[in-house]
N, C-alpha and C positions, 0 to 999 in steps of 0.2 A: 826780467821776470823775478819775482820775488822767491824764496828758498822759502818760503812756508808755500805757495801756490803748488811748486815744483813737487814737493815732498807728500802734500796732501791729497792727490789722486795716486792711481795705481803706480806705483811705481817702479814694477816689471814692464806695464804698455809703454811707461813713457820713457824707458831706459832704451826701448824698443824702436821706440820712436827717435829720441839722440842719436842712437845708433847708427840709423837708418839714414839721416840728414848727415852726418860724417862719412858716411859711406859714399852719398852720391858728394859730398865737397872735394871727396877724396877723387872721384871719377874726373869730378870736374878740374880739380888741380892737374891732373896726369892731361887732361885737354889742351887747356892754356901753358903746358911745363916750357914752349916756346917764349912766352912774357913772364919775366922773371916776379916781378911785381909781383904780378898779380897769381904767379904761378906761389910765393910765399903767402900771400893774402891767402889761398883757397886752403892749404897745408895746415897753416895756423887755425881756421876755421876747422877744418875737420878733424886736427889732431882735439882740437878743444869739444868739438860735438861728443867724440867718441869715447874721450875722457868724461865728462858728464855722463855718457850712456853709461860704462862701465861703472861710474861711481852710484850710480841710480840702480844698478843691476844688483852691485854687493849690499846696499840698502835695503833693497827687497830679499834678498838672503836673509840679514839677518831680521830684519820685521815677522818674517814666516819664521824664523828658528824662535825665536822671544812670542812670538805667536802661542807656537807649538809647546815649549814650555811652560808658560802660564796656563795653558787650557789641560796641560795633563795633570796640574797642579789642582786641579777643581774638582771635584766630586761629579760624575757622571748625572745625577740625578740634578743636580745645580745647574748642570748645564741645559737638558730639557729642559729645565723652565725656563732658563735665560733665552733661550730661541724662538718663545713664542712672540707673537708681536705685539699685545697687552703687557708687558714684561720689558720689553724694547722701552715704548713711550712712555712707560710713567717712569721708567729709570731716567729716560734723557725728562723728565718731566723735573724729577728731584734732582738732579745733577744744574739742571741751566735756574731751580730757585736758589741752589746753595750758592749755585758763582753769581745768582745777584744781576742777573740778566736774563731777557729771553729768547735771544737771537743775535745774531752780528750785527753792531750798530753801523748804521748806514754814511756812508762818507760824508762829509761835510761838502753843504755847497758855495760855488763862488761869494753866493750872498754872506751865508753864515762863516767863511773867513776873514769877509772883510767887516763883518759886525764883532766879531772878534776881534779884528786888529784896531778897529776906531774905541772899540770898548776898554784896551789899555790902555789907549794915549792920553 
């Protein structure tokens, strides 16, 4: 899973969700701790989940602190406007003509990588 996917929804739910999958690998290690194998396979797995949660957890800290700072930094009246949803779209309207795009370009398909690779040979 890519670390922009990871990072760009909530990521209190999803630290929640790591969390939560470490906990039961955790159960499940203490299940199988008769198969050694498989009893470090489960360990390594959840010690790894619960690390991600926690690291997704202090992420959402400071997102919400840099949040909170930036918005006290604003003039009250600024921010009523910024909240309405006319205000919303035509920012993200002037923001996606300055980056020069208007959406996420769409993956390339089988077709167009192999017209791509016959097109440098």
């Amino acid at each position: 899973m890519a670390l922009a996917r990871i990072l760009s929804g909530d990521p209190s739910r999803t630290s929640k969700l790591y969390l939560a999958i470490g906990v039961l690998s955790l159960v499940k290690a203490i299940a199988v701790r008769d198969d050694q194998e498989r009893f470090r396979r489960e360990l390594a797995d959840a010690g790894l989940f619960i690390g991600i949660g926690i690291a997704l957890r202090k992420f959402a800290q400071l997102k919400a602190e840099k949040r909170a700072e930036i918005e006290s930094q604003v003039p009250g009246w600024l921010v009523d406007i910024a909240d309405s949803e006319a205000t919303k779209t035509g920012l993200q309207t002037v923001a996606k003509r300055r980056l020069g795009r208007q959406g996420p370009e769409p993956e390339p398909t089988i077709g167009d990588r192999a017209r791509g690779l016959v097109s440098r040979s």
